[in-house]
One Martini backbone bead per residue (centre of mass of N, CA, C, O) as a GRO file, in nm:
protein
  369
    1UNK     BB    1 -14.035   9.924  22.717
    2UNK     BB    2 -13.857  10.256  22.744
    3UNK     BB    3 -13.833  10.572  22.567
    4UNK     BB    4 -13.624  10.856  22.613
    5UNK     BB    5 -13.569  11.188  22.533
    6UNK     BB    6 -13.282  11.408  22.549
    7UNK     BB    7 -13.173  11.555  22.214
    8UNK     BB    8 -12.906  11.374  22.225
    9UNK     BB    9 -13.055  11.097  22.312
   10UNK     BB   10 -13.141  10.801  22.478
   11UNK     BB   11 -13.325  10.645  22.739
   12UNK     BB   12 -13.327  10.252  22.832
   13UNK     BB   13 -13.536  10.027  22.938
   14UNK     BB   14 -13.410   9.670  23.028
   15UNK     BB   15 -13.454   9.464  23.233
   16UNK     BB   16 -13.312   9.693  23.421
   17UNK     BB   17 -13.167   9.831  23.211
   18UNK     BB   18 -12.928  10.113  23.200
   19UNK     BB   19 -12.935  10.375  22.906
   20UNK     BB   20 -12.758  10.651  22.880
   21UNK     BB   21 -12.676  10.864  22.645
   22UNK     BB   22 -12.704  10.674  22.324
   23UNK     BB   23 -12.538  10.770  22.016
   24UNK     BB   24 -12.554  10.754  21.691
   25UNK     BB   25 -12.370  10.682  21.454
   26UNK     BB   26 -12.337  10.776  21.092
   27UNK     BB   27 -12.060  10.795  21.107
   28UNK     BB   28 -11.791  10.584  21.203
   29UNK     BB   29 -11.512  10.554  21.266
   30UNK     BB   30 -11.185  10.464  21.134
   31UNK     BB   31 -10.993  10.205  21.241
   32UNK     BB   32 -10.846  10.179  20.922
   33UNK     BB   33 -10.699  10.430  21.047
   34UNK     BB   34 -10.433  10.536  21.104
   35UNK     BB   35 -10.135  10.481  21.327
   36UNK     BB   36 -10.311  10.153  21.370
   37UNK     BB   37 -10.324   9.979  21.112
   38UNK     BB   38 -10.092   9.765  21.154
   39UNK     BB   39 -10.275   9.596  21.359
   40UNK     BB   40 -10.501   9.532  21.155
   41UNK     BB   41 -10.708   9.363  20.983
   42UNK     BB   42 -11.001   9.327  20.810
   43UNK     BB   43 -11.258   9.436  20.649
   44UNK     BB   44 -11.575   9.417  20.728
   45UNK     BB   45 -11.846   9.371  20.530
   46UNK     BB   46 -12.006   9.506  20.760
   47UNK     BB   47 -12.220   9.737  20.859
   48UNK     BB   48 -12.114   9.942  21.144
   49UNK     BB   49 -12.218  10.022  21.450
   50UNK     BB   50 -12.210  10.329  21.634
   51UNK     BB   51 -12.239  10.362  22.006
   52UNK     BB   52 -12.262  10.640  22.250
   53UNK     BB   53 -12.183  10.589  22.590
   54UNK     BB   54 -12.332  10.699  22.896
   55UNK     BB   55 -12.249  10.583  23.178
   56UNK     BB   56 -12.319  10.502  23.517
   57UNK     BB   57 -12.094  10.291  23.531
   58UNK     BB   58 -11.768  10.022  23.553
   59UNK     BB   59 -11.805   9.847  23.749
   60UNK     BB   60 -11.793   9.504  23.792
   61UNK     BB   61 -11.930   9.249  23.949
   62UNK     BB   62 -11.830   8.958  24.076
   63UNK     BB   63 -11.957   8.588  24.189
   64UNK     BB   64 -11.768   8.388  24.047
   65UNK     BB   65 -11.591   8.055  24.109
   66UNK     BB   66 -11.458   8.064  23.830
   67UNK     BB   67 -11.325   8.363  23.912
   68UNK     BB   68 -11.021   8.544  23.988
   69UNK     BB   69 -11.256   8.823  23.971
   70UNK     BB   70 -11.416   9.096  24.156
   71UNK     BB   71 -11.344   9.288  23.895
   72UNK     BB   72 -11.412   9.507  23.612
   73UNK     BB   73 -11.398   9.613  23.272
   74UNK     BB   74 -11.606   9.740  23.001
   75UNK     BB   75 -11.584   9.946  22.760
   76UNK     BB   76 -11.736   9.747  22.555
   77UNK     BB   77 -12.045   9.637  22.333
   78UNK     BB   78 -11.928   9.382  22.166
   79UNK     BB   79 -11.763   9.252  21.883
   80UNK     BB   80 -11.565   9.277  21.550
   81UNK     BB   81 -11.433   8.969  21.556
   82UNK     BB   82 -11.639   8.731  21.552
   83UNK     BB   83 -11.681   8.520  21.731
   84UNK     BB   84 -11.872   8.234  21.719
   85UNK     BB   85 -11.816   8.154  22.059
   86UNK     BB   86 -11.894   8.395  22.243
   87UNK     BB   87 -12.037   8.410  22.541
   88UNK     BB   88 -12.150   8.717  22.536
   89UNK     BB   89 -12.369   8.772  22.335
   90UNK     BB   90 -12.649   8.762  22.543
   91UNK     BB   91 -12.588   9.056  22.607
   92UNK     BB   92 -12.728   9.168  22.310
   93UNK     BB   93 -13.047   9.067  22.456
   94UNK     BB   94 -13.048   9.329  22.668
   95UNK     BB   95 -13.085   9.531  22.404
   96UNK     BB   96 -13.287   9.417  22.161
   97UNK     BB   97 -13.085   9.222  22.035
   98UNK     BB   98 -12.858   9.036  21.876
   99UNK     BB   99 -12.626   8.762  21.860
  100UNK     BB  100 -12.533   8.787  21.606
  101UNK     BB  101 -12.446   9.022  21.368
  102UNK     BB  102 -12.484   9.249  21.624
  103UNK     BB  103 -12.237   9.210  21.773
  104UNK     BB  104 -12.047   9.229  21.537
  105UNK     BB  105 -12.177   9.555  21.474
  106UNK     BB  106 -12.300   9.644  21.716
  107UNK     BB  107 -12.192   9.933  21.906
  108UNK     BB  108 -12.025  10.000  22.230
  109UNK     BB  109 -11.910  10.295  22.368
  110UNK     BB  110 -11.755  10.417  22.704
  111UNK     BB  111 -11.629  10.702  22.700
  112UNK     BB  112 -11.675  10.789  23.037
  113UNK     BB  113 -11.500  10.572  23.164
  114UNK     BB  114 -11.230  10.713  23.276
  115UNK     BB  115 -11.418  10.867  23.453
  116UNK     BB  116 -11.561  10.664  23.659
  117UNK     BB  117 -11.286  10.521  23.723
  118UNK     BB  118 -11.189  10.765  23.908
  119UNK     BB  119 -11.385  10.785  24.072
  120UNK     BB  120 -11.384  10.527  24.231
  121UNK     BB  121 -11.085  10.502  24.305
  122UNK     BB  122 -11.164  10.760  24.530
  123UNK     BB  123 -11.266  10.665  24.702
  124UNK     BB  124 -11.257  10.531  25.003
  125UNK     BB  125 -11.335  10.233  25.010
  126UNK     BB  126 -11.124  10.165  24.835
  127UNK     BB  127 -10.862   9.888  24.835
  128UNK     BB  128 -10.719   9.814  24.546
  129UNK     BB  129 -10.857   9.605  24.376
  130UNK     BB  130 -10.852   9.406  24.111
  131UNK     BB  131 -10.868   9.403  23.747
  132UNK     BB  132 -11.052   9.313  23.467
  133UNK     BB  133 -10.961   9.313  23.135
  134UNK     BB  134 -11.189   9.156  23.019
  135UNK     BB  135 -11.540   8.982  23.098
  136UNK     BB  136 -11.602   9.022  22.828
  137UNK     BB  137 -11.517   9.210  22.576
  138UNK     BB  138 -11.276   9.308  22.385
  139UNK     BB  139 -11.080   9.598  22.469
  140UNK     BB  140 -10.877   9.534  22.152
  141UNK     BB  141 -11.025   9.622  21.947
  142UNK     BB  142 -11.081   9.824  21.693
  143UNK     BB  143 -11.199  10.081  21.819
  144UNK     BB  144 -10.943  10.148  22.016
  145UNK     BB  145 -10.793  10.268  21.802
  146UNK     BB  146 -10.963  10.553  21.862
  147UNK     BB  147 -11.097  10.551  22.159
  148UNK     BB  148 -10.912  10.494  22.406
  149UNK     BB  149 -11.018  10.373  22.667
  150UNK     BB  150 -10.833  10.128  22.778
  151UNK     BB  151 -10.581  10.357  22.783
  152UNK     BB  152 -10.714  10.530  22.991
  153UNK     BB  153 -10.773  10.330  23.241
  154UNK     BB  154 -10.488  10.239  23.272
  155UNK     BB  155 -10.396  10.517  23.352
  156UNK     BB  156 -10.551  10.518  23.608
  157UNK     BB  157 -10.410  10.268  23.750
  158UNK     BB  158 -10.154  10.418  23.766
  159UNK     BB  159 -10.245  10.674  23.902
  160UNK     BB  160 -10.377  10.441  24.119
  161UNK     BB  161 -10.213  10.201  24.200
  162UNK     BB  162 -10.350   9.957  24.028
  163UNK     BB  163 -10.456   9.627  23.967
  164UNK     BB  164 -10.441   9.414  23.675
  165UNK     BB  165 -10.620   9.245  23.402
  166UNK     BB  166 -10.565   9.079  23.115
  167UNK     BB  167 -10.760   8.995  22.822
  168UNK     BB  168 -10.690   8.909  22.447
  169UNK     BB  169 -10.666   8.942  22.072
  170UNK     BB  170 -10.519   9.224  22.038
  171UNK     BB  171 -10.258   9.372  21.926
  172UNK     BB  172 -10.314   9.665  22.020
  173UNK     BB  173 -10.158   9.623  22.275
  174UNK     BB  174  -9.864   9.699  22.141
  175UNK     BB  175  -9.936  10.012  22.202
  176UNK     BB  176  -9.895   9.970  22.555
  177UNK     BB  177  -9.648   9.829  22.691
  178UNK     BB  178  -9.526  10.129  22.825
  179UNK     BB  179  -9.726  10.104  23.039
  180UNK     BB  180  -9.753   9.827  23.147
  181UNK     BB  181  -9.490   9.803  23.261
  182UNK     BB  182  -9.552  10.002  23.459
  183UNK     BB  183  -9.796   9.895  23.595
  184UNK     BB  184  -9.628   9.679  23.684
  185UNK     BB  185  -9.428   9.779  23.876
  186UNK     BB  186  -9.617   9.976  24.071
  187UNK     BB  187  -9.907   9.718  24.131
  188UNK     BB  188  -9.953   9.521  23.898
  189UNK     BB  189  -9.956   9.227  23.658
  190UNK     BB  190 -10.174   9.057  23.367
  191UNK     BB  191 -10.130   8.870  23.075
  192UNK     BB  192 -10.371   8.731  22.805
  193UNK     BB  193 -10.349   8.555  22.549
  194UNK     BB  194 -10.567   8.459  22.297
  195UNK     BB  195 -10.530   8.117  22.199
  196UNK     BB  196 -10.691   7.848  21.967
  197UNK     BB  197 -10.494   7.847  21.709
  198UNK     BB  198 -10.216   7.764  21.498
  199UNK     BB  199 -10.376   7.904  21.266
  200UNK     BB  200 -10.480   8.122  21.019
  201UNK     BB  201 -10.703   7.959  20.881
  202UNK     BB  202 -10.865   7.826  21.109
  203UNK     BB  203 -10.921   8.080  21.254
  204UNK     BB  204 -11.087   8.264  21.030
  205UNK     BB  205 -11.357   8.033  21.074
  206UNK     BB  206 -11.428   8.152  21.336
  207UNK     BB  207 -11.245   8.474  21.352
  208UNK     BB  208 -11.253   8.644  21.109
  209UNK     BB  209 -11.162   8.957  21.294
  210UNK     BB  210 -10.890   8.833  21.424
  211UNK     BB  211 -10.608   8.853  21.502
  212UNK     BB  212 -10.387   8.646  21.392
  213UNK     BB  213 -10.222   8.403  21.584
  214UNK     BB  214  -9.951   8.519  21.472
  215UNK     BB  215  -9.990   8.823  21.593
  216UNK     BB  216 -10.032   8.709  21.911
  217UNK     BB  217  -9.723   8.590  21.917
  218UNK     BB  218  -9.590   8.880  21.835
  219UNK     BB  219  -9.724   9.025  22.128
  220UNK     BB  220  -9.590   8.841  22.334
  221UNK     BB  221  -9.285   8.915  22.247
  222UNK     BB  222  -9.340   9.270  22.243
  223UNK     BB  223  -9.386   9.226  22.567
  224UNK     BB  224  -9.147   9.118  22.680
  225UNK     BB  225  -8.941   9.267  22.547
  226UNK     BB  226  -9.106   9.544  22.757
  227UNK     BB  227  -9.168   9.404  23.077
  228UNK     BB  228  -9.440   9.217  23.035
  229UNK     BB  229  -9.661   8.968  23.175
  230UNK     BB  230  -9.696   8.676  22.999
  231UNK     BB  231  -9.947   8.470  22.857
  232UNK     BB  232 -10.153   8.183  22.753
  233UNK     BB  233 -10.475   8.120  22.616
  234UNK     BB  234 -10.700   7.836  22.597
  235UNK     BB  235 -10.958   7.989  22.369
  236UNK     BB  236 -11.134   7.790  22.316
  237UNK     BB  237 -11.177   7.413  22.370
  238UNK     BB  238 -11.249   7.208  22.074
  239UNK     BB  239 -11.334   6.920  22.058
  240UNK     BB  240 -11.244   6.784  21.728
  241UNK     BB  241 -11.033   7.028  21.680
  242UNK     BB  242 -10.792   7.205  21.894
  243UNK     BB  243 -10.649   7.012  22.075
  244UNK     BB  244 -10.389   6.939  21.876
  245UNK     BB  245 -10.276   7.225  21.892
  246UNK     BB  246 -10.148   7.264  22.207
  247UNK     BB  247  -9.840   7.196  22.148
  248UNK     BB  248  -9.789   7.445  21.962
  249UNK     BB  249  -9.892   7.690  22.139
  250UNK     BB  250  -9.711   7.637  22.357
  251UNK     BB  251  -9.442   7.661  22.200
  252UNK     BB  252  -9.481   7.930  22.059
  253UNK     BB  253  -9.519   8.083  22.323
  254UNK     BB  254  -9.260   8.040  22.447
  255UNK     BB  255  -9.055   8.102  22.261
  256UNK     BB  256  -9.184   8.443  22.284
  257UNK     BB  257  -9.157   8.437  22.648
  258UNK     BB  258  -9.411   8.281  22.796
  259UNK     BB  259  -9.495   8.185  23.129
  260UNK     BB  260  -9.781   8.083  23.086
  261UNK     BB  261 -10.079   7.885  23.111
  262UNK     BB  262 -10.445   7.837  23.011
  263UNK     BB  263 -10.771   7.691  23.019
  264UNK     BB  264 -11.067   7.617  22.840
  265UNK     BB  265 -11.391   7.566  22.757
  266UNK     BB  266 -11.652   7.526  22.568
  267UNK     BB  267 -11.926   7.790  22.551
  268UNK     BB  268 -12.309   7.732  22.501
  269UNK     BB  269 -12.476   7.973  22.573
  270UNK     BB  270 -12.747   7.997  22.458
  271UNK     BB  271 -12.715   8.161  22.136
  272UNK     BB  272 -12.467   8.011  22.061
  273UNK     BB  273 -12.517   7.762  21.986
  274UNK     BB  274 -12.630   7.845  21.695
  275UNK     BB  275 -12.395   8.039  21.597
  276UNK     BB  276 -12.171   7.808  21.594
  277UNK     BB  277 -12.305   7.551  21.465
  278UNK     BB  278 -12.357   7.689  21.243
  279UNK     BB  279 -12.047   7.804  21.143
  280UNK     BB  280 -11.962   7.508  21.130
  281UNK     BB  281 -12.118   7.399  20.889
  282UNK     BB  282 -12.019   7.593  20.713
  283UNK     BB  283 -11.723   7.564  20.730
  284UNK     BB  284 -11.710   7.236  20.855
  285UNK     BB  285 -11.916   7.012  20.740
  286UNK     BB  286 -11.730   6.731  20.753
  287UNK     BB  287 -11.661   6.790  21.106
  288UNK     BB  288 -11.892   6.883  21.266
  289UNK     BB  289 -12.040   6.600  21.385
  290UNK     BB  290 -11.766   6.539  21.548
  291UNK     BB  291 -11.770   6.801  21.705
  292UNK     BB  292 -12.047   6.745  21.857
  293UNK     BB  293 -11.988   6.504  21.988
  294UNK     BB  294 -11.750   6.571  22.151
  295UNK     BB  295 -11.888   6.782  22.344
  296UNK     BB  296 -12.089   6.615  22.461
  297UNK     BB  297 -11.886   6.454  22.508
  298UNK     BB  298 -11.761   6.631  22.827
  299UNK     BB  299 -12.126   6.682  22.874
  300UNK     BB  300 -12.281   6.462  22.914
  301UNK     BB  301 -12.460   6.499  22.635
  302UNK     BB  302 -12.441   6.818  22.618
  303UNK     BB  303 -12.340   7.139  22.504
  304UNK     BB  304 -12.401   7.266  22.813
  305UNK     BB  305 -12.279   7.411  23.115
  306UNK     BB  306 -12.377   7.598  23.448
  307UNK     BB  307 -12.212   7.517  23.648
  308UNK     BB  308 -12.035   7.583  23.882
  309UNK     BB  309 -11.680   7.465  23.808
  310UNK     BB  310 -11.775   7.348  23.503
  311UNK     BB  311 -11.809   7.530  23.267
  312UNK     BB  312 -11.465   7.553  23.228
  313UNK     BB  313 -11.523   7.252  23.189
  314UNK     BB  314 -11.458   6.899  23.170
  315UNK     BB  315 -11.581   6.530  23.115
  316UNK     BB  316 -11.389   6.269  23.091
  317UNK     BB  317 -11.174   6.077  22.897
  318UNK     BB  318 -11.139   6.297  22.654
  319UNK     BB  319 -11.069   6.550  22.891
  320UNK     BB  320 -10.842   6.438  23.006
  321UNK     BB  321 -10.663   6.402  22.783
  322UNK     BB  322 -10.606   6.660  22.722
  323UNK     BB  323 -10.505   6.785  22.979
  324UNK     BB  324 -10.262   6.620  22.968
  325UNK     BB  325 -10.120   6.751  22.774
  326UNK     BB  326 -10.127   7.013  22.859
  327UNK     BB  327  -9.930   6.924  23.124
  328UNK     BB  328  -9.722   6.852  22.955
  329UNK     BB  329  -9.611   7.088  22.788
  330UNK     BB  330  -9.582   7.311  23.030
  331UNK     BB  331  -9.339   7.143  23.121
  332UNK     BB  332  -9.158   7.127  22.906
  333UNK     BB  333  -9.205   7.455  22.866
  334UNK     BB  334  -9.226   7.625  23.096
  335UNK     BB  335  -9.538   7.674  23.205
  336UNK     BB  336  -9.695   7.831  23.432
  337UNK     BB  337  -9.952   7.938  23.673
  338UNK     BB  338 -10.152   8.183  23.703
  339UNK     BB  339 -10.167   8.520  23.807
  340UNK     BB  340 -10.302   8.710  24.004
  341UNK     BB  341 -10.296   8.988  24.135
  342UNK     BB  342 -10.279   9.204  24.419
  343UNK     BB  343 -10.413   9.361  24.716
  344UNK     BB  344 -10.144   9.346  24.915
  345UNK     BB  345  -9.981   9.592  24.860
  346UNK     BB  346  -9.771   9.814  25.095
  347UNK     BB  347  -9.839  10.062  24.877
  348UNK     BB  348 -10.100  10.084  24.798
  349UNK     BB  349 -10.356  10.333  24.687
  350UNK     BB  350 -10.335  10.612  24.508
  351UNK     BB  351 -10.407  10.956  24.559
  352UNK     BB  352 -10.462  11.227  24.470
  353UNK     BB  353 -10.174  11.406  24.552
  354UNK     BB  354  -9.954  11.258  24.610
  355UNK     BB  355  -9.862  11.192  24.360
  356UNK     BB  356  -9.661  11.210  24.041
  357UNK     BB  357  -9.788  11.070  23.753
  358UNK     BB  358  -9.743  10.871  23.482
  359UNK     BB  359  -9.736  10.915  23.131
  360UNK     BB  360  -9.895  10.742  22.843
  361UNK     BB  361  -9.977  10.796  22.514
  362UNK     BB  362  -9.915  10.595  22.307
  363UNK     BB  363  -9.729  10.735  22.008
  364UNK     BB  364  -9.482  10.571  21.916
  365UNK     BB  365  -9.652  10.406  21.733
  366UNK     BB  366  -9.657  10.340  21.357
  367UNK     BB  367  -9.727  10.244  21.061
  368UNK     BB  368  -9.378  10.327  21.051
  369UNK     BB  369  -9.286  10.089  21.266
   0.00000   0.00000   0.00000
């Protein structure tokens, strides 16, 4: 590991991985106050820091067949929602950080996303392929709601026409309708709202900073309300846990307006699981040990999967069993399978100076709306 000084930040290389000007605040802005106050949570109990990193590049591949895309944007790294099961944890293991409470309070901003991504999108090579936010940590966390980097990278897709797909847990998402909607016009998008309980108790639980259910489920009728294309996500399916909800979300998805839906099951890759099992134990001791045994039953006796194909589904009869549930409730209420956007509109990617780009500033909605 070397570190190096240079008077504004530091810069750390760890396992090749290379972290350029990355700047801890003594004091980080407060996600808790301001215009957007009305989406968030309660304040985490945890003291958050907050290190503002100037990247180096924005665009990551991806090359899992696991996943429906080949290009991602991650703004943020760590996420302040604090799901016990979040696959992401383990990536905070390579910048010499912890998977537990470091995950979920040392907080990682990539200022010059926006700068990055206009600069990618600039290229000659570069020909409109579909982004996905994010790939790792939640873009909607409550960060967002200072630093607007995801809402700054949106409107880069707007202004070089470029499609994207989202996927969030975060209300603040609606503070943004009129950006999406424009950029579905213009083209493509997909967003999925990512609930795993129908209740608000049971997802605090789990989920301790990430906004409930119910308001997850308000942010699907006011993306559709606003022409947005919008799916609910059932993620993860934690077997002999949250399986018995799935016709609940379902159902209230469709109400609310949801067009498709799709599940994954849970995944605990490297330190998740102990962190998940601890926190599983700590807050339902008394399910803890049938839930641990169910995931075993999906997993052919192991607690994880690392196969591609495999990782995000399950295995058995039990397995079989959920699956058949999800299938008939989507059918019940007319949700189909989501669709990835499309990088062969023959309107292709639009260069600066083509046309003249809209612009949402998104400063619409305020506490007092």
């Amino acid at each position: 590991m070397v570190w190096c000084g240079n008077g504004l930040g530091r810069e750390r290389l760890v396992s090749g991985l290379r972290l350029v000007m990355i700047r801890k605040l003594d004091n980080p802005p407060n996600p808790f106050r301001s215009q957007h106050v009305e989406y968030l949570a309660d304040v985490p109990e945890a003291r958050v820091e907050v290190y503002e990193e100037q990247a180096r590049s924005i665009l990551s591949h991806n090359d899992s067949p696991d996943l429906p895309f080949d290009w991602s944007v991650n703004p943020y790294r760590g996420c302040q929602h604090a799901c016990a099961y979040c696959y992401a944890r383990p990536y905070h293991e390579y910048l010499d950080l912890g998977a537990g409470t470091d995950f979920d309070t040392k907080l990682f901003v990539k200022v010059n996303a926006p700068e990055l991504l206009r600069r990618a999108l600039s290229a000659p090579k570069w020909r409109g392929e579909p982004i996905e936010f994010s790939g790792v940590t939640d873009c909607y966390q409550p960060l967002e709601a200072v630093y607007e980097v995801t809402q700054q990278c949106l409107q880069v897709c707007l202004d070089f026409r470029n499609p994207a797909a989202i996927i969030t847990r975060g209300y603040l998402i609606v503070r943004d309708a009129a950006l999406l909607a424009a950029l579905h016009r213009e083209a493509g998008l997909s967003v999925m709202l990512s609930i795993a309980f129908a209740d608000d108790a049971t997802a605090r639980l789990l989920e301790p900073h990430a906004p409930p259910p119910s308001r997850r489920f308000e942010a699907i009728r006011r993306l559709r309300e606003a022409g947005v294309p919008v799916g609910v996500m059932l993620a993860p399916i934690i077997p002999g846990l949250n399986d018995r909800d799935i016709p609940r979300i379902l159902q209230q998805a469709a109400e609310c307006g949801a067009q498709t839906a799709s599940c994954t099951a849970l995944r605990l890759p490297g330190s998740v699981e102990s962190v998940f099992l601890g926190r599983l134990r700590d807050v339902l001791p008394l399910q803890a040990g049938r839930i641990e045994s169910r995931i075993r039953e999906i997993r052919g006796g192991k607690l994880n999967e690392t196969r591609p194909g495999k990782r995000m589904t399950g295995e058995g009869v039990y397995w079989e069993a959920i699956m058949q549930q999800f299938r008939i409730h989507c059918a019940r209420h007319g949700l189909g399978r989501p669709s990835f956007p499309s990088a062969n509109d023959p309107r292709g990617v639009r260069r600066p100076g083509q046309q003249l780009s809209l612009s949402f500033e998104g400063k619409e909605e305020d506490a007092a709306s």
